[in-house]
Backbone bond lengths (Angstrom), bond angles and torsions (degrees), N, CA, C in turn:
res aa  C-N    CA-C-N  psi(-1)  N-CA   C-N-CA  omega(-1)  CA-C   N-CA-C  phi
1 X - - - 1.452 - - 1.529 109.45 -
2 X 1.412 122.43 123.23 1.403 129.98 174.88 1.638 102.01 -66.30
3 X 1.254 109.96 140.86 1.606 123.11 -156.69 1.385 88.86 -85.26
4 X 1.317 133.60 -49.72 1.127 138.89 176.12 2.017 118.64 -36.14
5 X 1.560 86.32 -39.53 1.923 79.36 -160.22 1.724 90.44 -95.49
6 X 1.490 102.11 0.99 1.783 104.54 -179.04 1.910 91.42 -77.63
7 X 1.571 109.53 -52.37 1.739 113.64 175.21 1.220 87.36 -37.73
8 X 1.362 133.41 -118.77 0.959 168.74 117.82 1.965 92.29 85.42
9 X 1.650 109.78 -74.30 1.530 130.60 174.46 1.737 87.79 -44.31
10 X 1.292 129.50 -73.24 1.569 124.49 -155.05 1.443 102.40 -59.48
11 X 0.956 130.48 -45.34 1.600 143.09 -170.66 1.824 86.12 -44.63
12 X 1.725 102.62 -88.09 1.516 120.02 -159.62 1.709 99.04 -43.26
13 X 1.123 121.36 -42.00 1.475 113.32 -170.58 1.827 102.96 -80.43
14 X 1.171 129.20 -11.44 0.955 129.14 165.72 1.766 115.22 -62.37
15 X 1.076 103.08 -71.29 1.377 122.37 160.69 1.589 118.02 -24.81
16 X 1.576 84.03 -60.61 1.983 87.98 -172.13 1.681 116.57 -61.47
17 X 1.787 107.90 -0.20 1.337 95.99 -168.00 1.873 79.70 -115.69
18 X 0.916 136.03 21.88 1.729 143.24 162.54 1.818 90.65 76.03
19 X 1.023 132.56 73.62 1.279 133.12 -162.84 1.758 86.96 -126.89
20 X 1.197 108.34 119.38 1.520 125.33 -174.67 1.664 120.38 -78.41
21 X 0.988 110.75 159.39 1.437 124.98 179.11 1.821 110.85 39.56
22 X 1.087 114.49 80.96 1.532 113.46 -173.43 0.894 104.58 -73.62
23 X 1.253 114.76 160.77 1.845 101.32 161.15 2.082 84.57 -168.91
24 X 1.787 91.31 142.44 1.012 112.99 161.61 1.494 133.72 -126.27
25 X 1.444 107.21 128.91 1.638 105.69 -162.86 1.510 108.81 -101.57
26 X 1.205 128.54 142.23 1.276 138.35 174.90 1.340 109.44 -60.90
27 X 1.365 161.80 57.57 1.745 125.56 -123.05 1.822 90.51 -108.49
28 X 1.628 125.25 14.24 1.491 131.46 -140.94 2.251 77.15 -80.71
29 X 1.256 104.46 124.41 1.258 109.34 158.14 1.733 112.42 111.49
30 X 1.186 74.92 -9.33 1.878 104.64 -152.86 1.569 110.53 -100.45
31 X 1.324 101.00 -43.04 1.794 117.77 -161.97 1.681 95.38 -131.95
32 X 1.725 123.51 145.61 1.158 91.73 157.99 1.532 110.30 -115.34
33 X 1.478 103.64 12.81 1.618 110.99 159.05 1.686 118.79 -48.28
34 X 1.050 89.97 -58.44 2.037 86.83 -174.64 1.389 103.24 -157.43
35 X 1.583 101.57 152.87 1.663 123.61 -169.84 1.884 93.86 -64.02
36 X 1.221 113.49 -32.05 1.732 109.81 -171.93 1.440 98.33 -164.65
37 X 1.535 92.00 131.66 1.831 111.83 142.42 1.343 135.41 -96.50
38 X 1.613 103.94 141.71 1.607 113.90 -166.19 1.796 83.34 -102.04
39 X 0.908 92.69 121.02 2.073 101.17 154.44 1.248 117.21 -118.34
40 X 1.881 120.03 134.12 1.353 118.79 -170.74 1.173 85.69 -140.91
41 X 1.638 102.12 -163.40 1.677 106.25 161.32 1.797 99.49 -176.70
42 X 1.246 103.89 167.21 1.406 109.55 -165.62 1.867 99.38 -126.23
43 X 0.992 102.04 173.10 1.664 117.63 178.22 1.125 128.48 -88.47
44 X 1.818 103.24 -43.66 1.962 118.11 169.57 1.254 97.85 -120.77
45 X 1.250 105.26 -171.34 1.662 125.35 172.78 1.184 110.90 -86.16
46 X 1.526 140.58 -14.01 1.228 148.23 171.71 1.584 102.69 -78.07
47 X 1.553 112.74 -42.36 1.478 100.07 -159.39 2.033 102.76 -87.35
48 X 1.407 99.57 -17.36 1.369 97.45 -176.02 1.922 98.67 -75.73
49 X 1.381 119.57 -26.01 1.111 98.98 -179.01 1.402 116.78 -94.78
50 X 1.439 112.45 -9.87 1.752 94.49 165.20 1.572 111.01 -84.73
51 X 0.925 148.08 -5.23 1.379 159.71 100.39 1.805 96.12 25.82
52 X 1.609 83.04 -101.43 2.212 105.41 -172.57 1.755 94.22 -27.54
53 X 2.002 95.67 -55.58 1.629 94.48 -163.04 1.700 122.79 -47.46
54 X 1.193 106.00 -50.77 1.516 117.92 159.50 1.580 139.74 -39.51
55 X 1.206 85.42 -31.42 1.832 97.76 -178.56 2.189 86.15 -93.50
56 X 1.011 115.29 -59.55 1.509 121.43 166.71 1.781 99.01 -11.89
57 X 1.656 100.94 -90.59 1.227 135.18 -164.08 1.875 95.94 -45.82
58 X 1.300 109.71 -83.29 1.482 87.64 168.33 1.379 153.64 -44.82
59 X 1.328 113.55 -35.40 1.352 120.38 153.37 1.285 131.96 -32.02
60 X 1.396 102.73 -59.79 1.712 133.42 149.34 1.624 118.94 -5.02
61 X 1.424 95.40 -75.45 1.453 125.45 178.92 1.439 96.33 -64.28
62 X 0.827 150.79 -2.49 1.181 140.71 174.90 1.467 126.33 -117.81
63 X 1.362 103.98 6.96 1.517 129.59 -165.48 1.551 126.16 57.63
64 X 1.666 109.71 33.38 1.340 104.91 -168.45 1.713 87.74 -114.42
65 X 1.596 102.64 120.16 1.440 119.07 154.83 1.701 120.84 -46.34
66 X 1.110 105.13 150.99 1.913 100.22 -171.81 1.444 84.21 -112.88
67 X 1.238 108.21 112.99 1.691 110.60 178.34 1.319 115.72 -67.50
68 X 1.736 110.78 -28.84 1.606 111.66 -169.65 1.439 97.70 -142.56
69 X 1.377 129.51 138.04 1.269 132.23 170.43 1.658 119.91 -147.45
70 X 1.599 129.60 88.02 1.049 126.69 -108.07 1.576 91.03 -159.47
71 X 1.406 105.55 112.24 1.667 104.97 -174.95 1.384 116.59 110.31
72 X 1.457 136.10 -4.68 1.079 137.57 -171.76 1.548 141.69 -69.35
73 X 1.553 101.65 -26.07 1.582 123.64 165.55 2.086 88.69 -64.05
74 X 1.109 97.04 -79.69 1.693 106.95 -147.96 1.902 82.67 -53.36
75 X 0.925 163.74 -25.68 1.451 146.84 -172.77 1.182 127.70 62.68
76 X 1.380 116.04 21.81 1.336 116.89 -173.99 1.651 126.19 -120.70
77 X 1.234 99.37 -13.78 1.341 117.49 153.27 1.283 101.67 -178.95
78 X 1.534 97.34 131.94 1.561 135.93 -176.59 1.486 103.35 -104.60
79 X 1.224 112.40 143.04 1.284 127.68 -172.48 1.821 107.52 -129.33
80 X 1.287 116.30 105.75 1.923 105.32 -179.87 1.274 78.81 -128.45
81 X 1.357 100.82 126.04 1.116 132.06 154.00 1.657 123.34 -91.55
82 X 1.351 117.33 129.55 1.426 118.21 -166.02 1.225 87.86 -130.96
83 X 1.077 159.58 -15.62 1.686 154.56 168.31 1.321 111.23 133.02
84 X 1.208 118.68 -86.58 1.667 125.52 178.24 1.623 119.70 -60.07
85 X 1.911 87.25 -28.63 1.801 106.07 -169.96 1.538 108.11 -90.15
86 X 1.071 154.11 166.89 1.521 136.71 103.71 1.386 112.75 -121.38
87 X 1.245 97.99 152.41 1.578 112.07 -160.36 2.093 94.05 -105.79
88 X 1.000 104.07 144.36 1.552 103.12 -179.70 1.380 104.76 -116.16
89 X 1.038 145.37 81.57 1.949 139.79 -169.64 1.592 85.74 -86.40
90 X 1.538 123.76 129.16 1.038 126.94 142.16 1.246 113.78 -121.44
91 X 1.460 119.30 167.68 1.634 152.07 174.78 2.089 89.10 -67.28
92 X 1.055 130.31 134.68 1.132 157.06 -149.36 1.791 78.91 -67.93
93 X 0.995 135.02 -84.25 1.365 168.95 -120.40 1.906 96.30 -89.64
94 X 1.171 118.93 -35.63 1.238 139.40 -172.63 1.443 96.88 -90.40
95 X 1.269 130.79 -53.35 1.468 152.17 -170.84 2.048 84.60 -56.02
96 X 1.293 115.89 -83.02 1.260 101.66 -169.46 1.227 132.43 -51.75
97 X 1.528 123.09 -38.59 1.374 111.11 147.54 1.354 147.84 -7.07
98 X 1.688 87.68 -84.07 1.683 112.71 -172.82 1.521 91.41 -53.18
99 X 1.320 126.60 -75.95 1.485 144.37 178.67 1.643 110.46 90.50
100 X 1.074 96.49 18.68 1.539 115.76 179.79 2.081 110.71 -15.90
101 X 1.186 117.56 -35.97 1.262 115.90 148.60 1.235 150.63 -42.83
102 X 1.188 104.89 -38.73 1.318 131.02 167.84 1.309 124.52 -62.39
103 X 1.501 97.10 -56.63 1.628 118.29 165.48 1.411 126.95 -60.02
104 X 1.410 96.55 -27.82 1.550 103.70 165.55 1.541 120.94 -118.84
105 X 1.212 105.58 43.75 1.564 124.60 -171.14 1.700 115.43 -68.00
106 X 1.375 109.99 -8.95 1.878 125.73 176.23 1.819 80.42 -82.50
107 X 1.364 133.20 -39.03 1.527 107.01 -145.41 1.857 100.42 -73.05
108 X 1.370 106.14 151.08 1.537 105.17 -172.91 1.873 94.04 -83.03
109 X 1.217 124.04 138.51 1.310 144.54 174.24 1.528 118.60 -70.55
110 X 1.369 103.13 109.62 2.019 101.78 -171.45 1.610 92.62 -80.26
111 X 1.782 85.10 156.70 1.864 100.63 167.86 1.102 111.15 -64.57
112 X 0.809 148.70 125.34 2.056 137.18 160.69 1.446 84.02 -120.49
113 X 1.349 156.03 47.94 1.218 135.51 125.40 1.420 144.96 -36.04
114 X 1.886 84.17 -41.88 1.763 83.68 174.48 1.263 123.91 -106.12
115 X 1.461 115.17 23.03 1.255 118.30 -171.40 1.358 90.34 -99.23
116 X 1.229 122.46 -34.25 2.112 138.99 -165.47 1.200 117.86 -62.46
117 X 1.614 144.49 121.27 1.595 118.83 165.34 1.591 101.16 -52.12
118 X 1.158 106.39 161.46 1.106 134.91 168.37 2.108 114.55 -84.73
């Protein structure tokens, strides 16, 4: 599986569940956890977890096992791990906190424009 169209799958299913402020980090050189992080965030605890489920569910379809999936009762940050990828879904409120951007403010920022509705 090209790591890219695996980004690419987490992004759109992110999206498809209206999951705000995406953001994808390059982390390749940077992290030796994973080639890229997806950061989103949701509004309730319902929407952040149909969120995880989605990035889950697609992955799926694509035959990629979720090695780690971690946080999902409490809804406040979800952790799916796909190997090269991890996706970070947090609860809006949790999201500013952590600021996980910030912290990784060296990683260079991918386009996902055209993968996103508009």
């Amino acid at each position: 599986m090209d790591e890219r169209t695996l980004l690419w799958t987490a992004v759109k299913a992110a999206d498809a569940k209206r999951a705000e402020n995406i953001v994808a980090l390059n982390m390749k050189g940077i992290s030796l956890v994973a080639d890229y992080f997806v950061i989103c965030h949701g509004n309730s605890d319902k929407q952040v977890q149909a969120i995880a489920n989605e990035i889950k569910d697609k992955s799926g379809e694509l035959g990629i096992t979720v090695k780690r999936f971690e946080g999902f009762n409490e809804a406040k940050w979800i952790l799916v791990d796909l190997g090269d990828i991890i996706v970070h879904v947090f609860h809006r409120d949790e999201r500013t906190y952590y600021n996980l951007e910030r912290l990784w403010g060296d990683a260079p920022v991918e386009n996902i424009e055209s993968v996103i509705s508009q």
